[in-house]
C-alpha positions as CSV (number, residue, x, y, z in Angstrom):
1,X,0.8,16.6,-7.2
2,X,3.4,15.1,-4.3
3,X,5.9,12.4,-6.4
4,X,5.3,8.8,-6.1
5,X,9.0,7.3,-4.8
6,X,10.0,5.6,-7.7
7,X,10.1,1.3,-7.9
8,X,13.6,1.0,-7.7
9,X,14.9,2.5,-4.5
10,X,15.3,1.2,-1.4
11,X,11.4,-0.6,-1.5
12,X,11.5,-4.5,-2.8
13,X,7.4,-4.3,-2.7
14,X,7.3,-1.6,-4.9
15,X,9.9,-3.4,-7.4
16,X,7.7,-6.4,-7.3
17,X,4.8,-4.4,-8.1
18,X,6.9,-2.6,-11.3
19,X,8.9,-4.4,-12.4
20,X,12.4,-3.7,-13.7
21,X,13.4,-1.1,-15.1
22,X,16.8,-0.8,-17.1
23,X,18.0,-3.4,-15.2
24,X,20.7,-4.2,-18.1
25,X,21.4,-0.2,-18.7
26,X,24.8,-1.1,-18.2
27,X,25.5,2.5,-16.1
28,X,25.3,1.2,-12.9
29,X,26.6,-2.1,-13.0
30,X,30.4,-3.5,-13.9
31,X,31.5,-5.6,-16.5
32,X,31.6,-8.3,-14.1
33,X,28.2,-7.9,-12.9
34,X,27.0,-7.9,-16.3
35,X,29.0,-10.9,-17.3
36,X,27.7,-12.8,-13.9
37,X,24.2,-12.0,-15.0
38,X,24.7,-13.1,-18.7
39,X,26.6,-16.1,-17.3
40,X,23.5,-17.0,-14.9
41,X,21.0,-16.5,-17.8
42,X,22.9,-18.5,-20.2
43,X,22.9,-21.6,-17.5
44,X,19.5,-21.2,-16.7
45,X,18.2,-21.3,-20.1
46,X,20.6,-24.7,-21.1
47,X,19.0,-26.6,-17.8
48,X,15.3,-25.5,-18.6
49,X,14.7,-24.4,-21.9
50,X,14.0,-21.3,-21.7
51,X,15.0,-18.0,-19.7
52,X,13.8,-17.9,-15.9
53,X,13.0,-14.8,-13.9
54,X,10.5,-11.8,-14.7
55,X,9.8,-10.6,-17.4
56,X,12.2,-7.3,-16.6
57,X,14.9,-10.0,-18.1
58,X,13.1,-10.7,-20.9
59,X,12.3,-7.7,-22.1
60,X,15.6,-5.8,-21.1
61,X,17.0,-3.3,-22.9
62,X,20.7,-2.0,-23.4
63,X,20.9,1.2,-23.2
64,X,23.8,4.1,-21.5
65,X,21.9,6.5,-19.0
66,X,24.7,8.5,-19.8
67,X,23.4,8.9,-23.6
68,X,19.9,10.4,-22.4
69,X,20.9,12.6,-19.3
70,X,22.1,15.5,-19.1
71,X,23.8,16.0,-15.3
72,X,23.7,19.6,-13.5
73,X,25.1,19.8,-9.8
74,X,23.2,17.1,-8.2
75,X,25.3,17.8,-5.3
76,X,24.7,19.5,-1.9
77,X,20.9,19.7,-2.8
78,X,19.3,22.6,-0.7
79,X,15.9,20.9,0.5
80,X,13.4,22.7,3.1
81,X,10.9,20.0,5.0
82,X,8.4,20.3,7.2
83,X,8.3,19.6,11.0
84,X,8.1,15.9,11.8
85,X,7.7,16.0,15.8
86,X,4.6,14.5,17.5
87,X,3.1,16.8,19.6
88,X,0.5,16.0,22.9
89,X,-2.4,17.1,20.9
90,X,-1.6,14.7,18.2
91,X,-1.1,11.6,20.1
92,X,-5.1,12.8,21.9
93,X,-6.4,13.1,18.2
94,X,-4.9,9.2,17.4
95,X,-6.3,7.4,20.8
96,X,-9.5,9.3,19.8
97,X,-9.7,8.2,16.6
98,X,-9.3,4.6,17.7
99,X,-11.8,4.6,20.7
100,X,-14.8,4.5,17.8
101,X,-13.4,0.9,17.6
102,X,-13.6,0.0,20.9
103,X,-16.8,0.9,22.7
104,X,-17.7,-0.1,25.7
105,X,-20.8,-2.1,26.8
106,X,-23.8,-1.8,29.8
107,X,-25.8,-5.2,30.5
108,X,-29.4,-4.2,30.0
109,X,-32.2,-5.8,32.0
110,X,-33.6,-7.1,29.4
111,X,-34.0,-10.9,28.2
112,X,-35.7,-11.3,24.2
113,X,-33.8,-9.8,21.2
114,X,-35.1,-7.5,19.1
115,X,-33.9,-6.0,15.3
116,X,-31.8,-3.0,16.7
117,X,-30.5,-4.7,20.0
118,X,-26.7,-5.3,20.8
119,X,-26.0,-8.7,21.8
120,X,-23.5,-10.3,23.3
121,X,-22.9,-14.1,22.1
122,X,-20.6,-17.6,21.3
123,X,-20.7,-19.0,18.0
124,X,-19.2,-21.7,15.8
125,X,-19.7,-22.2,12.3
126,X,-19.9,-25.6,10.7
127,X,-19.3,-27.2,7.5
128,X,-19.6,-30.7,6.4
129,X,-19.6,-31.2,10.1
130,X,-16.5,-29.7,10.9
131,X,-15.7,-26.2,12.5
132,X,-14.2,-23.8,9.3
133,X,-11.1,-21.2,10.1
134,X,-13.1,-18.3,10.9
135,X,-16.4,-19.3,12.1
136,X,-15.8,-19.3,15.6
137,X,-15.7,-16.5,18.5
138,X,-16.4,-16.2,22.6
139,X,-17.9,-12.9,23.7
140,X,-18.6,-11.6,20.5
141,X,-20.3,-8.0,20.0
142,X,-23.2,-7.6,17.3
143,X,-26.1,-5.2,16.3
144,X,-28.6,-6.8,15.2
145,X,-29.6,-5.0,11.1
146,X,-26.0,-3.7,11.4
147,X,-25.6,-5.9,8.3
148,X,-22.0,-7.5,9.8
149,X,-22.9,-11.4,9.4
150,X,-23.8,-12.9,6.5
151,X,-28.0,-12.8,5.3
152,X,-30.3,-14.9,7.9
153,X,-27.8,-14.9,11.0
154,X,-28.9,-11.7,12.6
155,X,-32.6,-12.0,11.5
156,X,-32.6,-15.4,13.4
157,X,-31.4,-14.6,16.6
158,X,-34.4,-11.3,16.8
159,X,-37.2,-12.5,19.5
160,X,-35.0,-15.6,20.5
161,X,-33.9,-15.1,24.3
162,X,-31.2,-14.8,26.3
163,X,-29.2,-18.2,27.4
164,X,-31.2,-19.6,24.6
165,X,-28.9,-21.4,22.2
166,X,-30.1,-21.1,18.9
167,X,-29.2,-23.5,15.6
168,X,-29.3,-21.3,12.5
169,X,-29.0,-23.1,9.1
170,X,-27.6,-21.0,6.2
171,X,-25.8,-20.3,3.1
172,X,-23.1,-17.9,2.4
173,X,-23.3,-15.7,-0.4
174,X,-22.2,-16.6,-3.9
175,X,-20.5,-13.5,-3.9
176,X,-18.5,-13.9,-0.2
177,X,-14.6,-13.0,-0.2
178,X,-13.7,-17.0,0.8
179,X,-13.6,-18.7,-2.1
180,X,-14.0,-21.7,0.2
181,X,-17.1,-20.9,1.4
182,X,-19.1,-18.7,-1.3
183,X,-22.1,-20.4,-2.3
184,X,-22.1,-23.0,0.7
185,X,-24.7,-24.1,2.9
186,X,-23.2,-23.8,6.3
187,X,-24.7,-24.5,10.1
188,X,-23.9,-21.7,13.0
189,X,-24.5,-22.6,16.3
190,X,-25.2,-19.6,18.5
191,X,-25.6,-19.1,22.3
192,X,-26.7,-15.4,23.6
193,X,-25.3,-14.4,26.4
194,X,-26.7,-11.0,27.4
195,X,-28.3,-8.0,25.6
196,X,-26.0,-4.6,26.2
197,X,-26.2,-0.5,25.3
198,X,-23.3,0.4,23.4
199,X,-21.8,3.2,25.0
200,X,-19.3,5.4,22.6
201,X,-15.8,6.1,24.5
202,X,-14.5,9.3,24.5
203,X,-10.8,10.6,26.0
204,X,-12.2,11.7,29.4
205,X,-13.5,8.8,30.2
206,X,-10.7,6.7,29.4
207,X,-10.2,4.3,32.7
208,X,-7.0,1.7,33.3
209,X,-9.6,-0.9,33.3
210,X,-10.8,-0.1,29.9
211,X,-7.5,0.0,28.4
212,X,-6.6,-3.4,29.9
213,X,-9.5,-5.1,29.0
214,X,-9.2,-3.7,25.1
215,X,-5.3,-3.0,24.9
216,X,-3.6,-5.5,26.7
217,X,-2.8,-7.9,24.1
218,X,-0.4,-4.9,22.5
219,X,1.0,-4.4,25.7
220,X,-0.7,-1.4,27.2
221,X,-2.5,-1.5,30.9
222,X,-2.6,2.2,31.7
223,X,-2.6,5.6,29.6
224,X,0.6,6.3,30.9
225,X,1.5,3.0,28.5
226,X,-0.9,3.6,25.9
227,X,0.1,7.1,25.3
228,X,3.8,6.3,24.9
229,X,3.0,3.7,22.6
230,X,1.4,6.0,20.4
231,X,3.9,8.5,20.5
232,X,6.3,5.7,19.7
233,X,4.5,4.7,16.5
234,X,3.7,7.7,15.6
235,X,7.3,9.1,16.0
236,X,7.8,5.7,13.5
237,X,5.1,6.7,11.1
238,X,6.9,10.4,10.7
239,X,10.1,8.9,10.3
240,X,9.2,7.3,7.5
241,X,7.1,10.1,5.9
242,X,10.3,12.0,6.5
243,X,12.2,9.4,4.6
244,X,9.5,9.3,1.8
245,X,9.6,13.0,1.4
246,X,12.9,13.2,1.3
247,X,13.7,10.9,-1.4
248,X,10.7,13.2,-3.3
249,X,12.5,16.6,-2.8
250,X,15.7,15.1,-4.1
251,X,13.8,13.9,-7.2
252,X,12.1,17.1,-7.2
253,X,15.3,18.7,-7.6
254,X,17.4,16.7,-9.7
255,X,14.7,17.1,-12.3
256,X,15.3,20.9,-12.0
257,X,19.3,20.3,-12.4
258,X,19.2,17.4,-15.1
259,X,17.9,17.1,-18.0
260,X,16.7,14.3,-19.8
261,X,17.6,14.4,-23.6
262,X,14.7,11.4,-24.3
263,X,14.3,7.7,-23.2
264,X,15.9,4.9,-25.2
265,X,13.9,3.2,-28.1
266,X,11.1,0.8,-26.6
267,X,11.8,1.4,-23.5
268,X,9.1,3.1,-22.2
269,X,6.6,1.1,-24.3
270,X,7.9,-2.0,-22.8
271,X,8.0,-1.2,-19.5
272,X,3.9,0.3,-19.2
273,X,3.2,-3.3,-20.7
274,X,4.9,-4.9,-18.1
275,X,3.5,-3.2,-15.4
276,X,0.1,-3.2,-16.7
277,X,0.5,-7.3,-17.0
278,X,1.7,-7.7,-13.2
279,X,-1.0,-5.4,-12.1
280,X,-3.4,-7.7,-13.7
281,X,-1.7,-10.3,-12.1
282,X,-1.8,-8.8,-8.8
283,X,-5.3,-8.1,-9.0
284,X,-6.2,-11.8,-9.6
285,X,-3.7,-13.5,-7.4
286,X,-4.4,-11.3,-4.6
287,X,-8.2,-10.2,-4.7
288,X,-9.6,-12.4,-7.4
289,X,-11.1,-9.7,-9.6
290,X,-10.1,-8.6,-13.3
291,X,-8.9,-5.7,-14.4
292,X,-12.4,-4.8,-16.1
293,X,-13.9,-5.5,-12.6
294,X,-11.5,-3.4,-10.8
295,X,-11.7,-0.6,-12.9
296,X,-15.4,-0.5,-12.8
297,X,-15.6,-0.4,-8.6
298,X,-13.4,2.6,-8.8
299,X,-15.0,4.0,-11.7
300,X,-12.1,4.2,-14.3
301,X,-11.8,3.0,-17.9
302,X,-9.0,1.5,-19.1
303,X,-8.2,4.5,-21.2
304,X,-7.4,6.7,-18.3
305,X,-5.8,3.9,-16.6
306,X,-3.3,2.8,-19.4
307,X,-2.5,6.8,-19.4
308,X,-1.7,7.2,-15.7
309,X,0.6,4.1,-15.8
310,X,2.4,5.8,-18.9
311,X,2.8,8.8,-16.9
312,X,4.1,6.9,-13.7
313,X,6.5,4.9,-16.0
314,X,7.8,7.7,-17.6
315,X,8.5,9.3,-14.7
316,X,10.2,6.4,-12.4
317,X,12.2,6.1,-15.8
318,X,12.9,9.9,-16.2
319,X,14.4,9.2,-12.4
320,X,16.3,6.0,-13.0
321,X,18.1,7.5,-15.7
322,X,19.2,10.3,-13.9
323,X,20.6,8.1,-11.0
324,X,22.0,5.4,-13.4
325,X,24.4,8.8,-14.9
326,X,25.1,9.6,-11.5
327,X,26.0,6.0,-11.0
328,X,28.5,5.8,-13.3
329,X,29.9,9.8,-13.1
330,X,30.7,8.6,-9.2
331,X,31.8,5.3,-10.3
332,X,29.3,3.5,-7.5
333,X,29.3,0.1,-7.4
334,X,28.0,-3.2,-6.0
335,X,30.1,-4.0,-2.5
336,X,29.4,-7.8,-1.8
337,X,28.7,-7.0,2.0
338,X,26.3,-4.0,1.5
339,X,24.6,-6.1,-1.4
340,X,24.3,-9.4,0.8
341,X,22.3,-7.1,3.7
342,X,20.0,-5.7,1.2
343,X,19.0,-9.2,-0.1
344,X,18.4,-10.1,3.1
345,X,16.6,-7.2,4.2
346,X,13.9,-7.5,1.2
347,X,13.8,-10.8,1.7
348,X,12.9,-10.7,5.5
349,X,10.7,-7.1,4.9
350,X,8.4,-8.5,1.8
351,X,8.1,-12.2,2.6
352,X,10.4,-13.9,0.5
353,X,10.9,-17.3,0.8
354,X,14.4,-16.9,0.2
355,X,17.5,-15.2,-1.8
356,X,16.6,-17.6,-4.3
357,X,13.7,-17.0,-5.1
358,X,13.8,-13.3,-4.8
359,X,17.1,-13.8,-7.8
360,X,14.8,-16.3,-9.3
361,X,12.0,-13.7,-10.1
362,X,13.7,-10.3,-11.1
363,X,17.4,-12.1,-12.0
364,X,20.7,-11.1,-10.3
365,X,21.3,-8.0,-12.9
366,X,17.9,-6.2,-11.9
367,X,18.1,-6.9,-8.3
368,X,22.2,-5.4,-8.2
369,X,20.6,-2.1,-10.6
370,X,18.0,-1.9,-7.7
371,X,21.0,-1.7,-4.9
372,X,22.8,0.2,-7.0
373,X,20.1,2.7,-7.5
374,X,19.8,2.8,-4.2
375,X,23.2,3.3,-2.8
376,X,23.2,6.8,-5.6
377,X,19.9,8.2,-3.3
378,X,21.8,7.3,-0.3
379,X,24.8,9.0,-1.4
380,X,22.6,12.1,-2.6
381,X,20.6,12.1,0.7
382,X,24.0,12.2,2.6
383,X,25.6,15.2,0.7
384,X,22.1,17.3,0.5
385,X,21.2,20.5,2.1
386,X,18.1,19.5,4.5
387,X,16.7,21.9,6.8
388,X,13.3,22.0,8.2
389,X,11.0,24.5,9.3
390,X,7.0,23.8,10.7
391,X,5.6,26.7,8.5
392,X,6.9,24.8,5.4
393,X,4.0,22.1,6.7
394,X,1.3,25.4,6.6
395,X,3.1,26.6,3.2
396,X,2.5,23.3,1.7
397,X,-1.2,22.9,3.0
398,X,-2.2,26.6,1.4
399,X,-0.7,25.6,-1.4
400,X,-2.6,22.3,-1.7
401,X,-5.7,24.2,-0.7
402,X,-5.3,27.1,-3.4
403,X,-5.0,24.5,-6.0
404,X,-8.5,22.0,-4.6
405,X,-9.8,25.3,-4.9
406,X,-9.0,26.3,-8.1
407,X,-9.7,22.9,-9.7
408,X,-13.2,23.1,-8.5
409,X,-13.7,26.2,-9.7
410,X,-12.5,25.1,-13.2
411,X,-14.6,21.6,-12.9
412,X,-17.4,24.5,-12.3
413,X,-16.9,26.2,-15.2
414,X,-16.6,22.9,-17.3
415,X,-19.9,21.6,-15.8
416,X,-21.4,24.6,-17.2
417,X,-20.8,24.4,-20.0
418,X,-21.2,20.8,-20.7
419,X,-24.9,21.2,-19.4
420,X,-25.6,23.9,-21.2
421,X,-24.2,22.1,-24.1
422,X,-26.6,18.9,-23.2
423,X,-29.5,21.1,-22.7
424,X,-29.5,22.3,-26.6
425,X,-29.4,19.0,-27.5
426,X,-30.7,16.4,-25.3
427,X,-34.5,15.2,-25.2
428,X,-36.6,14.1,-22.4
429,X,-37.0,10.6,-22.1
């Protein structure tokens, strides 16, 4: 299975989504830093009472990487990639896959609405007398029974005719995304412009008019324009993937070279509970469902989910230790210019408010780990041995293929068994 980049590199979302880790391991940071950060945390809890920040302060523990690794030559890592170019076919198969999205449309002869038909309309949706963010569009495109709108609007525009403006008096469901609205009674006023045929685009018949009329708000008026901005984001999307696996083969390896001797006392414990907590957190702040709900739509239990976050832990900690040893070994620490650019660049990347309140969350010692962390896989990534080669890509893909096939076959044999096993002792309801 391909490695998960660890929380504590380069990625602020990812360390808000984990939390810290080791942030007061001591291996990557100075005396001053760790003074600073004791300082800071000293004067926050005098003003208000009590420590500020995560709960990656709160729960930190002290620890020397260098007590629990084990270096090898982490130097001059010899790493084989993939290809990452974008070829013509590539940049075809990605318009393609976007033209389902953007269909075009034939007026129809044809003036009364039936349950099937594709309309074209206007509509505003009002509340309490008063248009709600939303509920409003010009030129809109739905099939009617296609299910898109909420219960009652499509069913009560069927045998109502074109021009016809039609008044349709509703509730949304209890169970609708908007808070706002779920549950309310709500009035959409509708006008139907024309009944169309969808027709499904395909590359052949892609014209400069259709692009304009469906691309021009991104800035493409021609397929000369819309197949360089393809390639552009696509070349972008490799880039990173490139970046991604990178930073995985270099994990990959140093796991091979080091060895970790164990994990300091608690640690691991205290860090599953933590990100367990703040993914709890993050499923009600962000989607309003609880963990038992969550875990129920993608049909988990909490057992198997407390065991995969163990594993993840143990391995982003497995990885932080080794790069907290390598830390210190090269003697790497925080330079107040590099430092002030990666503030800003989480900041600016993840939606900060500011500096502040990025410090305010994870505390200056975590965030200064994190750089530091992340200045040791820069340093590795300079000084390793890449090379790349586009059969590695068909390597990798057998590989993967060999072992879908052979878990199949071994989920075979397992059903098997198991049913045979039921059949001796089950009884027919």
């Amino acid at each position: 299975m391909k490695k998960k980049t660890v929380w504590f590199l380069a990625a602020a979302c990812t360390l808000a989504l984990m939390g810290g880790c080791g942030d007061k391991g001591g291996n990557a940071q100075t005396e001053d830093t760790k003074g600073d950060a004791a300082e800071e945390s000293q004067a926050e809890e005098d003003a208000d009472g009590e420590e500020k920040g995560s709960s990656a302060q709160a729960q930190a523990i002290e620890y020397d990487a260098s007590d629990y690794v084990e270096l090898g030559d982490y130097k001059n890592l010899k790493i084989t990639l993939g290809a990452y170019e974008v070829t013509d076919d590539d940049v075809k198969s990605n318009i393609e896959s976007m033209l389902y999205n953007y269909p075009d449309y034939e007026d129809l002869d044809k003036d009364t609405v039936e349950d099937g038909d594709t309309v074209n309309i206007d509509y505003e949706g009002i509340k309490d007398g008063v248009a709600f963010d939303g509920g409003t569009a010009q030129g809109a495109y739905l099939e009617i029974g296609s299910g898109s709108f909420i219960p009652g609007f499509e069913e009560g525009l069927v045998g109502k005719k074109v021009g016809e403006k039609v008044k349709l008096d509703l509730t949304f469901p209890d169970t609708y995304g908007n808070k706002e609205l779920a549950g309310q009674a709500v009035v959409f006023n509708v006008t139907i412009n024309k009944i169309v045929q969808k027709i499904e685009m395909t590359y052949d018949k892609i014209t400069d008019e259709y692009i304009t009329k469906n691309f021009a708000a991104q800035g493409y008026n021609n397929m000369e324009e819309l197949e360089a901005g393809i390639r552009t984001q696509l070349e972008a999307s490799n880039e990173s993937t490139k970046a991604t696996d990178i930073q995985d083969a270099i994990f990959d390896k140093l796991a091979e070279v080091c060895t970790i001797k164990g994990l300091p006392d608690g640690l691991l414990e205290s860090k599953v509970t933590e990100y367990i907590e703040q993914y709890k957190s993050g499923l009600k702040a962000n989607y309003g469902m609880e963990m038992e709900e969550y875990l129920e739509s993608i049909g988990s239990t909490e057992e198997e989910f407390n065991q995969q976050a163990e594993e993840f832990m143990k391995e982003s900690l497995n990885n932080q230790l080794i790069l907290e040893a390598i830390a210190k070994k090269e003697k790497i620490d925080v330079d107040e210019e590099g430092y002030a650019t990666y503030k800003e660049g989480i900041v600016s990347d993840y939606g900060y408010e500011s500096e502040d309140a990025l410090i305010e969350q994870y505390g200056e010692d975590y965030v200064k780990n994190a750089y530091l962390t992340t200045k040791t896989l820069e340093m590795l990534t300079e000084s390793a041995d890449i090379s790349y080669d586009k059969n590695a890509n068909k390597d990798a893909e057998a590989e993967s293929a060999a072992g879908e096939k052979q878990a199949a076959g071994d989920a075979d044999g397992e059903g098997e068994e198991t049913e045979g096993a039921a059949g001796d002792d089950s009884v027919e309801e």
